[in-house]
py3Dmol code that shows the C-alpha trace and the ligand (Angstrom):
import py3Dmol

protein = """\
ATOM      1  CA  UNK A   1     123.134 105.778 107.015  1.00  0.00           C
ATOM      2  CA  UNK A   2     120.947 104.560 109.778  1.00  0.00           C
ATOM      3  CA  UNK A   3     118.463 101.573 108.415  1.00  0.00           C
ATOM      4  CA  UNK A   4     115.921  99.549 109.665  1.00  0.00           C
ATOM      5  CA  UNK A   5     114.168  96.205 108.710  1.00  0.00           C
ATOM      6  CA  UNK A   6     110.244  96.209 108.459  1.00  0.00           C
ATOM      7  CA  UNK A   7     108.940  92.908 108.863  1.00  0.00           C
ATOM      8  CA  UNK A   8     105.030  93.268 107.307  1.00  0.00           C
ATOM      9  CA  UNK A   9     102.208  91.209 108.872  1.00  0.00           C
ATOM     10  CA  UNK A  10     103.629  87.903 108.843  1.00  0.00           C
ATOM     11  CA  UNK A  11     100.733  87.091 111.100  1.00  0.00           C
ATOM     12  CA  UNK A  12      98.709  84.066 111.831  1.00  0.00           C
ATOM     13  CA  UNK A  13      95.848  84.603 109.731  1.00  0.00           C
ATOM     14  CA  UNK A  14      97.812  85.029 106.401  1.00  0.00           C
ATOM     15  CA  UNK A  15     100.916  82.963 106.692  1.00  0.00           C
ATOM     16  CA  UNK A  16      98.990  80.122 108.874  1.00  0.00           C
ATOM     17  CA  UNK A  17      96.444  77.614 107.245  1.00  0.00           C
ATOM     18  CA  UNK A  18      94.423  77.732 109.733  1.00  0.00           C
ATOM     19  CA  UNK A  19      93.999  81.377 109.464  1.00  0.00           C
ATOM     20  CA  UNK A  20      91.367  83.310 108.403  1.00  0.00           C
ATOM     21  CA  UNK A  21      92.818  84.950 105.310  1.00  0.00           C
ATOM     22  CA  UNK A  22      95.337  82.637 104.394  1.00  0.00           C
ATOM     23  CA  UNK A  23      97.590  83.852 101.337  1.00  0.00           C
ATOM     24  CA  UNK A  24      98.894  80.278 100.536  1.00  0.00           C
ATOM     25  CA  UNK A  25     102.294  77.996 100.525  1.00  0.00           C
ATOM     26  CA  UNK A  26     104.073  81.546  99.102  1.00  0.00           C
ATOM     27  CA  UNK A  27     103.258  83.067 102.708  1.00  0.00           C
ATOM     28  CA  UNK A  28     105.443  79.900 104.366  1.00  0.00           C
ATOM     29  CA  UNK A  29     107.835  80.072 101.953  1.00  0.00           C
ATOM     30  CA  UNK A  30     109.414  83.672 102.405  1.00  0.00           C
ATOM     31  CA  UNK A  31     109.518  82.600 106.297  1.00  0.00           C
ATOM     32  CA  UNK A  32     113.518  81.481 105.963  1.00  0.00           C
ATOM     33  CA  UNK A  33     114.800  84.302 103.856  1.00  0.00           C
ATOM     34  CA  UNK A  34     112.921  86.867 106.367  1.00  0.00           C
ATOM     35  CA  UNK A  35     114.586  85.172 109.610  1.00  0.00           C
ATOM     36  CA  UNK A  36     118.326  85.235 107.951  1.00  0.00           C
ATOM     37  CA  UNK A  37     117.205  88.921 107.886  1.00  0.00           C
ATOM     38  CA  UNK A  38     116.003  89.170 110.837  1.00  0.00           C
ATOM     39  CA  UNK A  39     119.057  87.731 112.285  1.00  0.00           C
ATOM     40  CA  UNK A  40     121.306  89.615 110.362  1.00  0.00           C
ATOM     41  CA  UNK A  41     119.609  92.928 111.678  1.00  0.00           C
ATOM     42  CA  UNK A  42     119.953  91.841 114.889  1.00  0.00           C
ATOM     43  CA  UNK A  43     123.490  90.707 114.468  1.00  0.00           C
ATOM     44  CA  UNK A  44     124.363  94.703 113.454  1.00  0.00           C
ATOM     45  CA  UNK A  45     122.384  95.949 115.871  1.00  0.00           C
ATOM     46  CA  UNK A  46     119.827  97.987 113.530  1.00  0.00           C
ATOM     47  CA  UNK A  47     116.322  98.090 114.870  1.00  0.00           C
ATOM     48  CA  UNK A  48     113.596  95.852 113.549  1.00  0.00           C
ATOM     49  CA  UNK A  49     110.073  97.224 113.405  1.00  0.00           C
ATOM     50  CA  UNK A  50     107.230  94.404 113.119  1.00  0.00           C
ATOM     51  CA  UNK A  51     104.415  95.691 111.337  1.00  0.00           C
ATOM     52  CA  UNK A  52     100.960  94.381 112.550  1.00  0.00           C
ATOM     53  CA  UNK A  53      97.492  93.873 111.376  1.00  0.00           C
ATOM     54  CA  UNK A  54      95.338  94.809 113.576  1.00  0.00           C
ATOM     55  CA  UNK A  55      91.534  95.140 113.489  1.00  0.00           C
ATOM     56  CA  UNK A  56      88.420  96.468 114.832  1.00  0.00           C
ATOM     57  CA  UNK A  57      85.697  93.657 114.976  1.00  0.00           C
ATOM     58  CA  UNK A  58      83.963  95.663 112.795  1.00  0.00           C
ATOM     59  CA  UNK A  59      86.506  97.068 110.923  1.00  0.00           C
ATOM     60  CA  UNK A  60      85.417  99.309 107.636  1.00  0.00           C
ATOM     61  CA  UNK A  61      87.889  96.974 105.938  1.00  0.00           C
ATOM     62  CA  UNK A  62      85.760  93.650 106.533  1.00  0.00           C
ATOM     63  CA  UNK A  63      83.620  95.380 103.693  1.00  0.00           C
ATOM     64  CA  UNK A  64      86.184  94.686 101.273  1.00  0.00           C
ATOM     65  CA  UNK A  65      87.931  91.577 102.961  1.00  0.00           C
ATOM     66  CA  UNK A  66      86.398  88.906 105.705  1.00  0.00           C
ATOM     67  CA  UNK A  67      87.371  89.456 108.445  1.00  0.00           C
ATOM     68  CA  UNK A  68      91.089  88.692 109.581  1.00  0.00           C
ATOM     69  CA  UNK A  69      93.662  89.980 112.646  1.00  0.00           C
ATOM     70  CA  UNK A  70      91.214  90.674 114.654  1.00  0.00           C
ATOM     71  CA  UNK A  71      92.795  92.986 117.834  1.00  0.00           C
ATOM     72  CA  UNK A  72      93.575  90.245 120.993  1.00  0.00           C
ATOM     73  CA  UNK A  73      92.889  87.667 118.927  1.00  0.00           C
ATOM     74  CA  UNK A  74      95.253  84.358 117.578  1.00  0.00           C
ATOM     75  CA  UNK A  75      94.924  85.569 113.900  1.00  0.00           C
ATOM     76  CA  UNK A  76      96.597  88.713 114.999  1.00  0.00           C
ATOM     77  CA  UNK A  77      99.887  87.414 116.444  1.00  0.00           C
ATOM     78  CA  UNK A  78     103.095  87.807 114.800  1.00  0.00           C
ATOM     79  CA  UNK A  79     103.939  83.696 113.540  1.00  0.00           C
ATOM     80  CA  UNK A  80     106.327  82.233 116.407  1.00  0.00           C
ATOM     81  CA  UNK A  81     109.436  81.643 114.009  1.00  0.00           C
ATOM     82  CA  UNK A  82     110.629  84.602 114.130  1.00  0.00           C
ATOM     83  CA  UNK A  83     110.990  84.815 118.052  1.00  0.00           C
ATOM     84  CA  UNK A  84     110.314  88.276 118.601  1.00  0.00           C
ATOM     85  CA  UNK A  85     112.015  90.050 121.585  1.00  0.00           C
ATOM     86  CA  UNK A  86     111.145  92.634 123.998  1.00  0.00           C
ATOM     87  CA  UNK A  87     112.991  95.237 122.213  1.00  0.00           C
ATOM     88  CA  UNK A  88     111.519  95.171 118.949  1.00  0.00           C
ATOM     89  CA  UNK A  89     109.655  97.693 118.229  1.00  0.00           C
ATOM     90  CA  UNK A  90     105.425  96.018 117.130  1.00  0.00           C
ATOM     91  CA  UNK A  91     103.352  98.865 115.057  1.00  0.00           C
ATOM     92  CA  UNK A  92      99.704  97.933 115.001  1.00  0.00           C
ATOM     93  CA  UNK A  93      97.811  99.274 112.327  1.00  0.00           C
ATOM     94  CA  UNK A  94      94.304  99.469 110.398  1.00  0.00           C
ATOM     95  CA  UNK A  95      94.868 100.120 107.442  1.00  0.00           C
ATOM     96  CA  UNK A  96      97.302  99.062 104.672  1.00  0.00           C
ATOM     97  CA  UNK A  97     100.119 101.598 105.516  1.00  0.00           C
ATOM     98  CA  UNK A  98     102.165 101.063 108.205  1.00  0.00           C
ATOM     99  CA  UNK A  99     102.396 104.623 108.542  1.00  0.00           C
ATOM    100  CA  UNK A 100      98.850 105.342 108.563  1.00  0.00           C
ATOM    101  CA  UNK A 101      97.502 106.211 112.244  1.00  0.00           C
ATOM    102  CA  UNK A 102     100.439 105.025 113.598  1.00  0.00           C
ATOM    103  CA  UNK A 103     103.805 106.339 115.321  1.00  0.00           C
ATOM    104  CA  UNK A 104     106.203 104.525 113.025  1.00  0.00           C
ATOM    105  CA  UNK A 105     107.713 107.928 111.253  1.00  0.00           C
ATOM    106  CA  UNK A 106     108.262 109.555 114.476  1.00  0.00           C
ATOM    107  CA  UNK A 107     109.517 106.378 116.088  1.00  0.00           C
ATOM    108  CA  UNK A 108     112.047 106.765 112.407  1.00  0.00           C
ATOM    109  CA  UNK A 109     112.986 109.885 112.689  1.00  0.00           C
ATOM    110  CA  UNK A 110     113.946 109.808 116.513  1.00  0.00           C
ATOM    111  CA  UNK A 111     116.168 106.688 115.641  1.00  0.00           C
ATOM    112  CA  UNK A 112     117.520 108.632 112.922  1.00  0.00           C
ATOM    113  CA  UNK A 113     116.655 105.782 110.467  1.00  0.00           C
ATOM    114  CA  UNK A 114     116.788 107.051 106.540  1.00  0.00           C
ATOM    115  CA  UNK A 115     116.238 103.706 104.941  1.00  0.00           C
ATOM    116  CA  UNK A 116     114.085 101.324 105.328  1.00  0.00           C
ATOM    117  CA  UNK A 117     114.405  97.878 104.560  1.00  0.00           C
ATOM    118  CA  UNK A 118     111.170  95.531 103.890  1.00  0.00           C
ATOM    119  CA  UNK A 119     110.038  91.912 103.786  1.00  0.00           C
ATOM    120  CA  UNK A 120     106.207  90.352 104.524  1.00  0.00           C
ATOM    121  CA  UNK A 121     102.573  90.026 102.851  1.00  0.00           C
ATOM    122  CA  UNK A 122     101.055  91.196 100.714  1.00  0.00           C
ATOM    123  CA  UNK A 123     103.456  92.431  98.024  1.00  0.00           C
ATOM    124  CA  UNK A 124     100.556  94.468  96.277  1.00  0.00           C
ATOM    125  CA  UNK A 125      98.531  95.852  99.355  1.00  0.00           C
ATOM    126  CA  UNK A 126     100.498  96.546 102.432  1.00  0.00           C
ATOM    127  CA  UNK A 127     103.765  96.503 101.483  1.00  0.00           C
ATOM    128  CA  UNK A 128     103.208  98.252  98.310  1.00  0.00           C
ATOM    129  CA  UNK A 129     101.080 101.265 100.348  1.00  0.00           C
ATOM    130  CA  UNK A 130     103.824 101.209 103.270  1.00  0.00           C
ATOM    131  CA  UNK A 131     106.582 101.871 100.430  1.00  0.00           C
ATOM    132  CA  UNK A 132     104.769 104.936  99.094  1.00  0.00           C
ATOM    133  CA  UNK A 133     104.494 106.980 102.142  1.00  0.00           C
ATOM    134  CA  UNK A 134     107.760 106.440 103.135  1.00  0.00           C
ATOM    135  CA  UNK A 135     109.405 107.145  99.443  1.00  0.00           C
ATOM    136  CA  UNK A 136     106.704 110.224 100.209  1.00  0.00           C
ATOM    137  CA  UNK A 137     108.348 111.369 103.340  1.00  0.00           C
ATOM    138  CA  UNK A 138     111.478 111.070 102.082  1.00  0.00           C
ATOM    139  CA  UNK A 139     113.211 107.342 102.939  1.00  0.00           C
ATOM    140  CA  UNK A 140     115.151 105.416 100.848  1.00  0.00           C
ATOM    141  CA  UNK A 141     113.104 102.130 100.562  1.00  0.00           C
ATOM    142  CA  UNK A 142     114.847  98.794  99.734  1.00  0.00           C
ATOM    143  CA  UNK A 143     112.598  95.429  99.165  1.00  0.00           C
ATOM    144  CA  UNK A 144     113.467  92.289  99.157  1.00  0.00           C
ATOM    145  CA  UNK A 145     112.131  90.786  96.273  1.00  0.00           C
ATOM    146  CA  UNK A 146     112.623  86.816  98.179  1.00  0.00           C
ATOM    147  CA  UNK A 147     111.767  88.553 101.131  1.00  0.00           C
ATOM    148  CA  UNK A 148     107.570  89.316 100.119  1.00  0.00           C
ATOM    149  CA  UNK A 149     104.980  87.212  98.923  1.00  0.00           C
ATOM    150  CA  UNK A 150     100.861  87.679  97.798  1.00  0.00           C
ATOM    151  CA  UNK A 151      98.110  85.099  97.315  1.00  0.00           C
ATOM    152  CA  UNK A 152      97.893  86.752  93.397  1.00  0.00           C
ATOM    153  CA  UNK A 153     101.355  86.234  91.729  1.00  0.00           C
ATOM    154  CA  UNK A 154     100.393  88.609  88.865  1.00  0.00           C
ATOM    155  CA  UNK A 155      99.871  91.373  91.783  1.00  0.00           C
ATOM    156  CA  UNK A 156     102.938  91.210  93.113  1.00  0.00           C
ATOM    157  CA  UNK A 157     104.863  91.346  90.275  1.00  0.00           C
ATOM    158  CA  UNK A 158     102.907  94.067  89.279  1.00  0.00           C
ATOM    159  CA  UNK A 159     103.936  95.844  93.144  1.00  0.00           C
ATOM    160  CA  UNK A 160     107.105  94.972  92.817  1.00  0.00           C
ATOM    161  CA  UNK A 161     107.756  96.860  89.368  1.00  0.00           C
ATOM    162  CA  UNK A 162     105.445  99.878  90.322  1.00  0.00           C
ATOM    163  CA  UNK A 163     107.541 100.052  93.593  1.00  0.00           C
ATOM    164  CA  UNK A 164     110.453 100.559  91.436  1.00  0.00           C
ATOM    165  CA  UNK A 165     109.633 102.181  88.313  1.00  0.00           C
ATOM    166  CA  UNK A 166     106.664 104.494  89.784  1.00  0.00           C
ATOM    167  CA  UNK A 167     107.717 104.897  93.880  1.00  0.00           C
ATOM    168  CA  UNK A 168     111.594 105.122  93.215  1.00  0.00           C
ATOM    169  CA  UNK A 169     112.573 101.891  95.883  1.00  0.00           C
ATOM    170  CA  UNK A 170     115.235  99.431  95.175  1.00  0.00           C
ATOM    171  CA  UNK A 171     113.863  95.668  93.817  1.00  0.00           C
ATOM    172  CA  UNK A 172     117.141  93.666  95.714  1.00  0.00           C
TER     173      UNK A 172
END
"""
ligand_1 = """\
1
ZN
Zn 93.679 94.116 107.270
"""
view = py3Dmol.view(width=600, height=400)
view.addModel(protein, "pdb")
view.setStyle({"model": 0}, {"cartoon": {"style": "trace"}})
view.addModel(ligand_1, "xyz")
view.setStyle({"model": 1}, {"stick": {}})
view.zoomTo()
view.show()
């Protein structure tokens, strides 16, 4: 079975301190167990799919959040550790699901991808909504449990049992 690795908004603006919605340390601390995946990934040749942030300057989210990966701006960009290359596939999105206004299930499907692997922030918003559509449309969904992090650690492992118990993914 085809699979893929979804690296979720390990942008500037959560996983830096300077950035404008900083998560905290947990952010910096999932960065080494994501790049052994990301290297591993790349090592078999399976794509990688870099999930992104990205926001309106008026976004309707800034009602609910301040404001934070603002399209074209620092806050936005993926954090340089991981070394992104040309053929890695960037979704940008709006809204918490990766799959939400976006082209990532076609760009799946065309791939032939069934499974989807993922790591990245936040545990309980993005990664948690990105996990139910795809369990929705049909992938088998994989987290890393050392692999995702959120500024509220009763959140996450809130996410990370719902994701299981409620959305059918594997907690690995
Ligand atoms: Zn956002």
């Amino acid at each position: 079975m085809s699979k893929a690795l979804l690296v979720i908004d390990m942008l500037n603006d959560f996983i830096d301190e300077k950035g404008s919605l900083f998560i905290g340390g947990v952010g910096k601390s999932i960065i080494p167990f994501i790049k052994g995946k990301i290297a591993e990934f790349r090592q078999m040749a399976f794509p990688i799919i870099f999930v992104c942030d990205n926001h309106e300057k008026d976004d309707k989210e800034f009602e609910m959040f301040p404001p934070h990966c603002i399209a074209n701006t620092w806050g936005s960009k993926i954090i340089e550790e991981f070394e992104v290359n040309n053929e890695e596939k960037i979704i940008k999105k709006r809204r918490y699901s990766a799959f939400y206004g976006t082209d990532l299930d076609l760009y799946l499907r065309e791939k032939g991808i069934e499974e989807i692997h993922l790591v990245g922030v936040c545990t309980n918003i993005c990664v948690l909504y990105t996990a139910k559509d795809a369990r929705e449309r049909g992938y088998v969904v994989k987290i890393y449990k050392d692999g995702v992090a959120s500024f509220d650690e009763k959140a996450h492992e809130f996410a990370l049992k719902e994701a299981e118990r409620t959305l059918g993914c594997q907690i690995i």
